[in-house]
Backbone as a chain_set.jsonl record, in Angstrom:
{"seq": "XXXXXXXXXXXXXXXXXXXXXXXXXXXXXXXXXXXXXXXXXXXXXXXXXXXXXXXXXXX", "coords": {"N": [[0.834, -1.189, 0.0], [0.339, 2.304, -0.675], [3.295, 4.613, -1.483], [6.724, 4.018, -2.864], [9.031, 5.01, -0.371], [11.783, 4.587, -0.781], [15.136, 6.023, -0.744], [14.466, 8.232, -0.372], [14.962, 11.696, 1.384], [14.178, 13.036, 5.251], [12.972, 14.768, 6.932], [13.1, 16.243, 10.372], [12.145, 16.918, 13.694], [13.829, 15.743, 15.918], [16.188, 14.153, 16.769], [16.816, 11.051, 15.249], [15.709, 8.322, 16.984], [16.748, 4.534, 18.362], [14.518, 3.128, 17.588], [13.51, 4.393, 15.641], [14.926, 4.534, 14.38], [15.507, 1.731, 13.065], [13.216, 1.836, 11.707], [13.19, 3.776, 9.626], [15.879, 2.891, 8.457], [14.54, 0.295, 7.012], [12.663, 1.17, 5.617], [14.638, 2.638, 3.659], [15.341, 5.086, 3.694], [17.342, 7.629, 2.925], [18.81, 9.973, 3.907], [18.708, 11.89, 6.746], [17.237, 15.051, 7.955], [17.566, 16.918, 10.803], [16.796, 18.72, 13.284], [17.093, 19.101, 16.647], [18.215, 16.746, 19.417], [19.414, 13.871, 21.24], [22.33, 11.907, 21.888], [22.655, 8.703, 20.6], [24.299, 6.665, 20.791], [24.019, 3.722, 19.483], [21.917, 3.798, 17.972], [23.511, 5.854, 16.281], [25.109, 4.208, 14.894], [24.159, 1.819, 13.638], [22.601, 3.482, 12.138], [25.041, 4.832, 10.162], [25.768, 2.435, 9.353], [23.842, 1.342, 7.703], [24.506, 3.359, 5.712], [22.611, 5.262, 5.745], [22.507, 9.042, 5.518], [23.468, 11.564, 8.12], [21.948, 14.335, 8.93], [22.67, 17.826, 11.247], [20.072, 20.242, 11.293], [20.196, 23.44, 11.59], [23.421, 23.27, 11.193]], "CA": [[0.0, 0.0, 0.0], [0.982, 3.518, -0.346], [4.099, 4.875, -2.664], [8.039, 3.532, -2.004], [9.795, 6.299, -0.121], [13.043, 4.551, -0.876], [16.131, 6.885, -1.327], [13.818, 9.899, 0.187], [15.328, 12.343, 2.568], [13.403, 13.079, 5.815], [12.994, 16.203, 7.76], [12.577, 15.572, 11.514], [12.888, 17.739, 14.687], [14.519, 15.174, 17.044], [17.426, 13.129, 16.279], [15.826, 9.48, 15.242], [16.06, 7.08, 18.376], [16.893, 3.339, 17.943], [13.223, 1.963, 17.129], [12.964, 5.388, 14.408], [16.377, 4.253, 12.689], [14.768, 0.954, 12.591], [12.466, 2.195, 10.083], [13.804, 5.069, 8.787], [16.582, 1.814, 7.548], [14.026, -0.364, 6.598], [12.064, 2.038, 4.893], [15.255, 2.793, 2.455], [15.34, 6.599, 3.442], [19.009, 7.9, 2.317], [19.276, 11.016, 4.506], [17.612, 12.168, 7.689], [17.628, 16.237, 8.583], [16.962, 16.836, 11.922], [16.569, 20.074, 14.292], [17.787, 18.522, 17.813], [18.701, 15.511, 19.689], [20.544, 13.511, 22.142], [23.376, 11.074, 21.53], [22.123, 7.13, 20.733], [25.429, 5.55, 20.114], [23.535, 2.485, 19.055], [21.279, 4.408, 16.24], [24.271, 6.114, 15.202], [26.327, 3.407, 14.258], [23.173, 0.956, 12.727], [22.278, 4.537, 10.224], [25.606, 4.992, 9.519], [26.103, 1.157, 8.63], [23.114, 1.191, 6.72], [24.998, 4.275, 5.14], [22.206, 6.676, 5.761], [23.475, 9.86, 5.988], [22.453, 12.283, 9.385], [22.462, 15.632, 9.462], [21.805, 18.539, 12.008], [20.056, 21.786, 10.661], [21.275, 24.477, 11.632], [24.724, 22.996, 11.657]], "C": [[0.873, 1.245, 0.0], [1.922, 3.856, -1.32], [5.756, 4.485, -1.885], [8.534, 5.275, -1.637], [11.226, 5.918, 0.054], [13.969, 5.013, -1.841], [15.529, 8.009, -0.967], [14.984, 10.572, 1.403], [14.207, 12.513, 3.486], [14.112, 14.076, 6.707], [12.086, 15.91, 8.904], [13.231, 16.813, 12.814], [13.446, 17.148, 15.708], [15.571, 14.035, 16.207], [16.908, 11.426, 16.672], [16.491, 8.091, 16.798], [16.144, 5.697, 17.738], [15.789, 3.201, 17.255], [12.804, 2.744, 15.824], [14.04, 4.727, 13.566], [16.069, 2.81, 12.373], [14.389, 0.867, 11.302], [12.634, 3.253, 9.604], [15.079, 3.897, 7.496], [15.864, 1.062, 6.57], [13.333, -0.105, 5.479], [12.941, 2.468, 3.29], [15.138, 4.411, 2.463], [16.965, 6.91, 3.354], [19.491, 9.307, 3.203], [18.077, 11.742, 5.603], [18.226, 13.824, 7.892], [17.114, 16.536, 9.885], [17.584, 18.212, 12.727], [17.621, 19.819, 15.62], [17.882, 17.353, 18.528], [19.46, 15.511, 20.414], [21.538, 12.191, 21.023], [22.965, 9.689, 21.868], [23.249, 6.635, 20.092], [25.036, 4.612, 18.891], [22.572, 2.318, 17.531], [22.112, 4.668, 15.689], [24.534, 5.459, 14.449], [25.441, 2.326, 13.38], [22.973, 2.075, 11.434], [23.786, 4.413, 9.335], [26.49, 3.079, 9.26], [25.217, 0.615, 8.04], [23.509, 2.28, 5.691], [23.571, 5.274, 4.729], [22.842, 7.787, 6.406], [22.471, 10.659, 7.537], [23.173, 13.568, 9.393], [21.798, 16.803, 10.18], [21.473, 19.599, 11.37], [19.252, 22.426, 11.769], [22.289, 23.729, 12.339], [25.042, 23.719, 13.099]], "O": [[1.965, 1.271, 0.568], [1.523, 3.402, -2.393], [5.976, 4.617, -0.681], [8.443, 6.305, -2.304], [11.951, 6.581, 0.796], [13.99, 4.804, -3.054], [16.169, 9.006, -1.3], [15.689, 9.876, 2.133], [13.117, 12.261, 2.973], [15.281, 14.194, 7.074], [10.917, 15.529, 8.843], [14.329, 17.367, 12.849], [13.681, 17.918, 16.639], [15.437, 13.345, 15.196], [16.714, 10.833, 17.733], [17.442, 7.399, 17.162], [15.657, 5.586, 16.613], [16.014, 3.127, 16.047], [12.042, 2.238, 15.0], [14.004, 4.461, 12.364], [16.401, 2.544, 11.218], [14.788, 0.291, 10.29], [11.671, 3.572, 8.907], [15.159, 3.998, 6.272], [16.282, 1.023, 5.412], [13.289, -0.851, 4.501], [12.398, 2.601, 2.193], [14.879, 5.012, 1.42], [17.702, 6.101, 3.916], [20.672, 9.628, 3.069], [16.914, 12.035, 5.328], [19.443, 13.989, 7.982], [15.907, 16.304, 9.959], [18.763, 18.56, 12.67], [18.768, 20.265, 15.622], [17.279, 16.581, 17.781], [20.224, 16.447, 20.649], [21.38, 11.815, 19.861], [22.87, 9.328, 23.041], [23.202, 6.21, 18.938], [25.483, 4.64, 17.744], [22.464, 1.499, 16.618], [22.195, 4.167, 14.568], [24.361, 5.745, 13.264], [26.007, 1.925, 12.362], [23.093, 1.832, 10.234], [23.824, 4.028, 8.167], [27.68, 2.855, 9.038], [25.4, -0.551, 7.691], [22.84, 2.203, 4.66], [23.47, 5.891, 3.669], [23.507, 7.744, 7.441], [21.313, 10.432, 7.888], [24.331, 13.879, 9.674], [20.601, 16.999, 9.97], [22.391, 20.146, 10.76], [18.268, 22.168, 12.464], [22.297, 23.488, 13.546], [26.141, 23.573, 13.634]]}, "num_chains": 1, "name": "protein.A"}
């Protein structure tokens, strides 16, 4: 159901927690932008070994 959103970017105001990078991976999204956030070791290192990229805006 619905349309693939794989290879989409996604615009988010909290920095994706484990169970979001989940499916943010699964999903096939290629770049997350995100506002603010804490530090999830454990998401980091699963996005960036699914080689989605993460970035904060406003640097």
């Amino acid at each position: 159901y619905g349309i693939s959103i794989r290879g989409s970017t996604l615009y988010c105001t909290n920095k994706p927690c484990i169970i979001c990078s989940k499916m943010i991976i699964n999903a096939g999204i290629r770049t997350v932008f995100y506002k603010e956030g804490y530090d999830d070791p454990l998401a980091d290192k699963m996005l960036a070994e699914a080689g989605v990229q993460i970035v904060r805006f406003p640097p």
